[in-house]
MMTF fields as JSON, N, C-alpha, C and O atoms, coordinates in Angstrom:
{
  "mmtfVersion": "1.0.0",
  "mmtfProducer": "UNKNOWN",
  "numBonds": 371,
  "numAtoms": 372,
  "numGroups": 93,
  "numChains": 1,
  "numModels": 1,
  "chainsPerModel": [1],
  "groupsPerChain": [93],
  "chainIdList": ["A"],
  "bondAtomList": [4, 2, 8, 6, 12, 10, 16, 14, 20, 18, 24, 22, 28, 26, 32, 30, 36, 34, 40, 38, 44, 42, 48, 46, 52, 50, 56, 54, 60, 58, 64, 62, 68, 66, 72, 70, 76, 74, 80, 78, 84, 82, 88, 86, 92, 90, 96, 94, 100, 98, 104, 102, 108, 106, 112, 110, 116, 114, 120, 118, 124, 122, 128, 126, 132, 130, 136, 134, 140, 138, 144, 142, 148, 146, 152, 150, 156, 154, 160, 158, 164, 162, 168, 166, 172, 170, 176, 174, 180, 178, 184, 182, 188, 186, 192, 190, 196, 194, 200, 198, 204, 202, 208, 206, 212, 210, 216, 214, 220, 218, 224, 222, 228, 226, 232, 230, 236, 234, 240, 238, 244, 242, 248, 246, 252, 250, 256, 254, 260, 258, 264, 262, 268, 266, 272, 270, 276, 274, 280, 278, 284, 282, 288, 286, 292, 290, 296, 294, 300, 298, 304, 302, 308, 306, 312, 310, 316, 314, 320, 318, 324, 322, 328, 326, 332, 330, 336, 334, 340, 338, 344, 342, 348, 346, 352, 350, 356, 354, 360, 358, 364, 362, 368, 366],
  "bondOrderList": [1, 1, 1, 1, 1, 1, 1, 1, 1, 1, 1, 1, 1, 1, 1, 1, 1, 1, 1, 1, 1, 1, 1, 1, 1, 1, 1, 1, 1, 1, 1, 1, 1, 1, 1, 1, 1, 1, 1, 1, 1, 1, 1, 1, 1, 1, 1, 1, 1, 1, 1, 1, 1, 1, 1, 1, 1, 1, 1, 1, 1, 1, 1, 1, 1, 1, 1, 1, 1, 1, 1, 1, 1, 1, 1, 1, 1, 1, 1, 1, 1, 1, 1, 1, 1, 1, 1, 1, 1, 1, 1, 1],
  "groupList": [{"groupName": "UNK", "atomNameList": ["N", "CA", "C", "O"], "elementList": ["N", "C", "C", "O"], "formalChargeList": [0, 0, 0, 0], "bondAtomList": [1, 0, 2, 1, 3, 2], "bondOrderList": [1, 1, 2], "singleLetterCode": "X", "chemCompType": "L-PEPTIDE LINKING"}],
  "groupTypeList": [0, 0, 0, 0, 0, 0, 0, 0, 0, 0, 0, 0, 0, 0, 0, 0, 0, 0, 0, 0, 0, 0, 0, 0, 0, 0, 0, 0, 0, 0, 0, 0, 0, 0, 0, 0, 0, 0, 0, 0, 0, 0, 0, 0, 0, 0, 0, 0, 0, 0, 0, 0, 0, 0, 0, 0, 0, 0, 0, 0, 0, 0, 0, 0, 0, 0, 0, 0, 0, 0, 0, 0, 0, 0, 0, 0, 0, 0, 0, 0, 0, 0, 0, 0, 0, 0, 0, 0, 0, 0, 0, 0, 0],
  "groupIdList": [1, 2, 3, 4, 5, 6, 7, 8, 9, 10, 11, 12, 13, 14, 15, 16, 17, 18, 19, 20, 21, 22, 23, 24, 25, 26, 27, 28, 29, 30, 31, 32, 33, 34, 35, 36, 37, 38, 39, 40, 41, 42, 43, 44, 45, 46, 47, 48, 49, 50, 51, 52, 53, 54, 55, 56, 57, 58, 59, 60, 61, 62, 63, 64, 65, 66, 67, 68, 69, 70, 71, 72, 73, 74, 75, 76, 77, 78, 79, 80, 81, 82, 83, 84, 85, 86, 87, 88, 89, 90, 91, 92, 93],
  "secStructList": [7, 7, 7, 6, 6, 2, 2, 2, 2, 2, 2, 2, 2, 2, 6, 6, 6, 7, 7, 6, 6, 2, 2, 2, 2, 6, 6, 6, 6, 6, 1, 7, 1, 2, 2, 2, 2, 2, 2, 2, 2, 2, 2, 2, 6, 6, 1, 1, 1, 7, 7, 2, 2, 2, 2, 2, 2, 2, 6, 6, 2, 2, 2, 2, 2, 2, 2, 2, 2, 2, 2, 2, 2, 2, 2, 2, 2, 2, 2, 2, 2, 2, 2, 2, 2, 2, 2, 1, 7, 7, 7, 7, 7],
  "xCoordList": [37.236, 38.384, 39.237, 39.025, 40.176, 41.455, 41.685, 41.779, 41.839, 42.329, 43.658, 44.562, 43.797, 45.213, 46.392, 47.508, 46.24, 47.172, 47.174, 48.124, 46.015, 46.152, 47.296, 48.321, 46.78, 48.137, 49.364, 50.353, 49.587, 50.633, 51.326, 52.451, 50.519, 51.675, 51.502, 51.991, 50.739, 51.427, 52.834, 53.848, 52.647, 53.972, 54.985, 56.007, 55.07, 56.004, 56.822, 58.013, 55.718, 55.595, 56.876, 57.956, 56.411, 56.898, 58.248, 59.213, 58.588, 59.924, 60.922, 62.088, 60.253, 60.962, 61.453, 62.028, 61.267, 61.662, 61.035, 61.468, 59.574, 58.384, 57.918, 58.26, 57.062, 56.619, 55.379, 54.352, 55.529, 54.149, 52.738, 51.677, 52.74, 51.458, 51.037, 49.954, 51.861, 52.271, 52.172, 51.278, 52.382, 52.013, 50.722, 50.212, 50.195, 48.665, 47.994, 47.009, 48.39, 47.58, 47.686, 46.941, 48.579, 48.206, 47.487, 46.478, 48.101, 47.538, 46.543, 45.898, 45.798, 44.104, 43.841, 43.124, 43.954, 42.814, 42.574, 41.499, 43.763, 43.491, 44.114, 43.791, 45.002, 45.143, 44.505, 44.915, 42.928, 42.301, 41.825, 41.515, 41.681, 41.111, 41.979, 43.137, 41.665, 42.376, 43.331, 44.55, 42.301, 43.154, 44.201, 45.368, 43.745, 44.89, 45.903, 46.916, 45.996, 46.955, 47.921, 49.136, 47.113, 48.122, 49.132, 50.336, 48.311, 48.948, 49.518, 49.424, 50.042, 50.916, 51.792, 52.84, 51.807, 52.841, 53.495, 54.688, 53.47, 53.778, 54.478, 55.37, 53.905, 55.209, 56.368, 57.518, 56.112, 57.14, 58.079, 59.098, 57.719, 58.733, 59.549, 60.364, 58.8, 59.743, 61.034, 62.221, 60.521, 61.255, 61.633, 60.917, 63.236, 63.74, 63.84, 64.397, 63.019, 63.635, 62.805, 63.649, 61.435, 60.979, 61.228, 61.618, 61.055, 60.788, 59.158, 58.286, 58.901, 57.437, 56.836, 55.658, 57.545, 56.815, 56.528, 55.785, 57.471, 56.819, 55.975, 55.22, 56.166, 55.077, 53.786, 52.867, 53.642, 52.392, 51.401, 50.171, 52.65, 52.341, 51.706, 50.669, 53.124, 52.013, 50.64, 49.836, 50.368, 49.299, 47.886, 46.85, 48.371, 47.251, 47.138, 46.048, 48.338, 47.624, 47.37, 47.229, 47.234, 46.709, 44.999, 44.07, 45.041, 43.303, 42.899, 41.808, 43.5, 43.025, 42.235, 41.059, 43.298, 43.195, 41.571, 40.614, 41.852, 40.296, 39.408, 38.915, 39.311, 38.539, 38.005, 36.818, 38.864, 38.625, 38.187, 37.758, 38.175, 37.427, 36.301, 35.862, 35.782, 34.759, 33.96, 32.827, 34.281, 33.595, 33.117, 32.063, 34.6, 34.005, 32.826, 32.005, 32.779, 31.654, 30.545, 29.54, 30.374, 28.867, 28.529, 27.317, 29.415, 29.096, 28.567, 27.388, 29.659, 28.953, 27.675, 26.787, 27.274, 25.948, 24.594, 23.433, 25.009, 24.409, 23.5, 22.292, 24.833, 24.954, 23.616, 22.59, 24.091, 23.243, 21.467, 20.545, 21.566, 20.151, 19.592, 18.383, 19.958, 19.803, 19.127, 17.981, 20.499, 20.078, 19.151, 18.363, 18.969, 17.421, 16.335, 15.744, 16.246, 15.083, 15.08, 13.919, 16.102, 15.779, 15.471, 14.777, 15.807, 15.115, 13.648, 12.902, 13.487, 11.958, 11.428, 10.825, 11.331, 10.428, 10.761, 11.657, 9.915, 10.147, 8.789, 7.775, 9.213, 8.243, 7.807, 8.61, 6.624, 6.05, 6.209, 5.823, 6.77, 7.08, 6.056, 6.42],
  "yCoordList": [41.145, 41.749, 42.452, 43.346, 41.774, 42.941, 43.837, 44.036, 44.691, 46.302, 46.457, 45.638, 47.775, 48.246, 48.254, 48.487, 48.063, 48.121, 46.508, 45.894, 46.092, 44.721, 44.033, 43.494, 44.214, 43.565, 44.147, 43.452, 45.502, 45.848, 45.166, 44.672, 45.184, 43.963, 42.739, 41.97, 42.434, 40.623, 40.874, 40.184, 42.033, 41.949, 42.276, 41.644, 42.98, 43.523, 42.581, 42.717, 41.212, 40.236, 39.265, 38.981, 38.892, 38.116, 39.005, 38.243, 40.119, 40.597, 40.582, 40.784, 40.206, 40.14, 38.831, 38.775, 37.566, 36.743, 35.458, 34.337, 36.263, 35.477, 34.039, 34.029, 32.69, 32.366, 32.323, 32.937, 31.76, 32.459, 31.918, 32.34, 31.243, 30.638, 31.635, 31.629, 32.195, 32.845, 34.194, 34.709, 34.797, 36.315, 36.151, 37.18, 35.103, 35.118, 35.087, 35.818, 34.154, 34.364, 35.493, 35.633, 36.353, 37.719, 38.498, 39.098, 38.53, 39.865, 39.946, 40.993, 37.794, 38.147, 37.477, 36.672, 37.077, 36.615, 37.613, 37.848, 38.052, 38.63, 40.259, 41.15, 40.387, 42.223, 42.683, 43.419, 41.705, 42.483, 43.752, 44.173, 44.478, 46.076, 46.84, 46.421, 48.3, 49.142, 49.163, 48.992, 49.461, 50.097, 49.027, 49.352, 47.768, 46.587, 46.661, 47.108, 46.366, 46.591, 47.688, 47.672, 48.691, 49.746, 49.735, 49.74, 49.712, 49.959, 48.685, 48.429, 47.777, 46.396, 47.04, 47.157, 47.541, 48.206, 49.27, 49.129, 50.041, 50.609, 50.165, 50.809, 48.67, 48.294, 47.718, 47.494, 47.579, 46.8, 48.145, 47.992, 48.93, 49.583, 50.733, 51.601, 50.225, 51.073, 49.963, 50.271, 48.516, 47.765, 46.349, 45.616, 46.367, 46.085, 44.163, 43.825, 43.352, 41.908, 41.617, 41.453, 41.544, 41.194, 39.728, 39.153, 39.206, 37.492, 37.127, 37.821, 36.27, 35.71, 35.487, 35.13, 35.664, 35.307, 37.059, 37.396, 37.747, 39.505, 40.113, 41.029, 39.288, 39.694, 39.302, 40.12, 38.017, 38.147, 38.57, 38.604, 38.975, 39.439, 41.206, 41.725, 41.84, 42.943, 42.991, 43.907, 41.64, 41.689, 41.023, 40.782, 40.817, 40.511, 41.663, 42.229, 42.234, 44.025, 44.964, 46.068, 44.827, 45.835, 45.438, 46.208, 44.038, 43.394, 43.786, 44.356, 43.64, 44.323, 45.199, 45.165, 46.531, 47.643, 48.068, 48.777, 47.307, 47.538, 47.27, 48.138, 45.966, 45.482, 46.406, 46.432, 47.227, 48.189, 49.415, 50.312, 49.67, 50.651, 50.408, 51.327, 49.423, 48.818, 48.844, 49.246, 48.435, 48.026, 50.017, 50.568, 50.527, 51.97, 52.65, 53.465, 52.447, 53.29, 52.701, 53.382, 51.088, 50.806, 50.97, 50.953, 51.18, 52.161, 52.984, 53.098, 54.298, 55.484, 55.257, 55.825, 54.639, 54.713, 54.046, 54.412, 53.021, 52.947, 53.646, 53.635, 54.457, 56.008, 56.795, 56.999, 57.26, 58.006, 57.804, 58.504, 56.526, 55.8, 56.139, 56.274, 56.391, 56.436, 57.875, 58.306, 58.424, 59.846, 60.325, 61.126, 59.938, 60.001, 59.911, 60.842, 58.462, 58.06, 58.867, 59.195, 59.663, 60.614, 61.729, 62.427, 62.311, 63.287, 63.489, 64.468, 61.899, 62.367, 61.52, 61.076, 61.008, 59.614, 58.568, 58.619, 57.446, 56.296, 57.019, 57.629, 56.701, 57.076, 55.782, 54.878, 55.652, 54.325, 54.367, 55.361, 53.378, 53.877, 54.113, 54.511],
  "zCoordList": [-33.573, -34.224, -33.167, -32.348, -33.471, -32.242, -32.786, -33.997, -31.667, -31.322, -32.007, -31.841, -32.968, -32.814, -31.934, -32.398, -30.948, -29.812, -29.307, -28.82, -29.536, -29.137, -30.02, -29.603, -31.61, -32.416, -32.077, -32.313, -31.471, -31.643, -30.459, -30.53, -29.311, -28.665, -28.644, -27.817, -29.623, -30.046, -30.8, -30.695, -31.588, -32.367, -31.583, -31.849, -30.773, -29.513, -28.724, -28.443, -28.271, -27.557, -28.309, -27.791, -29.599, -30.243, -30.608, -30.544, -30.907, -30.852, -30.185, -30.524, -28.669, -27.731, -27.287, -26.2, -28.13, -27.775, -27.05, -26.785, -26.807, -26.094, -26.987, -28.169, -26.396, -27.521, -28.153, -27.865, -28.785, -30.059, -29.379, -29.839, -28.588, -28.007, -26.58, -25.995, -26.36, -24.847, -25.586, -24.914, -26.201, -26.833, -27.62, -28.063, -27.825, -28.109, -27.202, -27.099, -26.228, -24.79, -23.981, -23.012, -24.294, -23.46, -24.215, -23.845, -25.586, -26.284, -26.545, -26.603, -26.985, -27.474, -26.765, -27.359, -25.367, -24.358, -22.97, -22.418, -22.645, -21.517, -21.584, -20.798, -22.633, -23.199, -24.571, -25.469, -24.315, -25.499, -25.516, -26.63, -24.59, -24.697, -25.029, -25.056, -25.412, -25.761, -24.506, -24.471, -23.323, -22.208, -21.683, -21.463, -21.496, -21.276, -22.067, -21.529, -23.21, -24.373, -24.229, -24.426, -23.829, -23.672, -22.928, -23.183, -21.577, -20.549, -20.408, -19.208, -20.969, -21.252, -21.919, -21.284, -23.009, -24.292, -23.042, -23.307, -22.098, -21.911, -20.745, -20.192, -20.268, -18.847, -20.02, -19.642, -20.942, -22.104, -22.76, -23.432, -22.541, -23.012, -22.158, -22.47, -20.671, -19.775, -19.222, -19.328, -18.567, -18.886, -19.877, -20.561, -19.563, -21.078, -20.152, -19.107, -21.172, -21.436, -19.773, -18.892, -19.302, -18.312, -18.284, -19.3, -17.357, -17.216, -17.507, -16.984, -18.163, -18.267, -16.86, -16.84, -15.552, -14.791, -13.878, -12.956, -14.664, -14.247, -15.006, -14.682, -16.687, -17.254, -16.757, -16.705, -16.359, -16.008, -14.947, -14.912, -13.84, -13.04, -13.136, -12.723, -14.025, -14.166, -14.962, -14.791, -16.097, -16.381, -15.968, -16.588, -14.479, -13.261, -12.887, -12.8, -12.584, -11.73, -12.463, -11.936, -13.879, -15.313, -14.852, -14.612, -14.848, -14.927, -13.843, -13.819, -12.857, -11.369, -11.219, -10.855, -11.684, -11.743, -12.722, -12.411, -13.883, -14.642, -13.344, -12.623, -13.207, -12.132, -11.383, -11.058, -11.063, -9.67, -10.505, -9.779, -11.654, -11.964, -12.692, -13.383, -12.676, -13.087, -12.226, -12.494, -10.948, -9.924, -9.487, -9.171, -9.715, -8.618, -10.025, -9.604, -11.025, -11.857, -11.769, -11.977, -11.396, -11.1, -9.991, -9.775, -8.921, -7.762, -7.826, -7.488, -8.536, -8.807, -9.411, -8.776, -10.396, -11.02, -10.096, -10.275, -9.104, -8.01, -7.204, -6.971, -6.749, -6.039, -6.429, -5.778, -8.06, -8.534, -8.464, -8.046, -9.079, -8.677, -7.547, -7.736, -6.197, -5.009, -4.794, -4.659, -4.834, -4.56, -5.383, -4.882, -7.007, -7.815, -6.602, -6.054, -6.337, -5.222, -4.481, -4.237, -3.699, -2.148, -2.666, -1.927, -3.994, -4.5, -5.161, -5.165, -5.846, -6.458, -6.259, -7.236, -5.396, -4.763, -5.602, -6.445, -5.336, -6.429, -7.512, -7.172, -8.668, -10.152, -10.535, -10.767, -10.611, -11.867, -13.088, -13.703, -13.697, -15.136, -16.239, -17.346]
}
């Protein structure tokens, strides 16, 4: 089931003139999260009438960006694991 924000920029998408196969493919394949969606709704309403080929560009560097914070919290949780070990030895479960 899509997100509130997800429908809201299919409907956004399609207001703008986009077509209907091309505002499904952003909104429910690759701006299905809250946070994608959003932060899509929000390059859409700072600028007015993008080209399909800037839209998709900022919605490579929206995915990116997850990417990269995806990547830095299983780091951090990594991390944590670690410094567990230098603090209490390894434990048998």
């Amino acid at each position: 089931m899509a997100s509130k924000q997800t429908d809201e920029l299919y409907r956004v998408l399609l207001d703008r003139g986009y077509p209907k196969e091309f505002c499904a493919e952003i909104a429910y394949k690759y701006m299905n999260t809250e946070y994608t969606a959003t932060r899509m709704l929000g390059y859409l309403y700072r600028v007015s009438d993008p080209r399909m080929e800037d839209l998709v560009d900022e919605m490579l560097a929206i995915l990116s960006d997850r990417d990269a914070i995806i990547r830095k919290k299983e780091m951090e949780h990594a991390q944590a694991v670690i410094n567990d070990i230098y603090r209490n030895g390894l434990q048998p479960d």
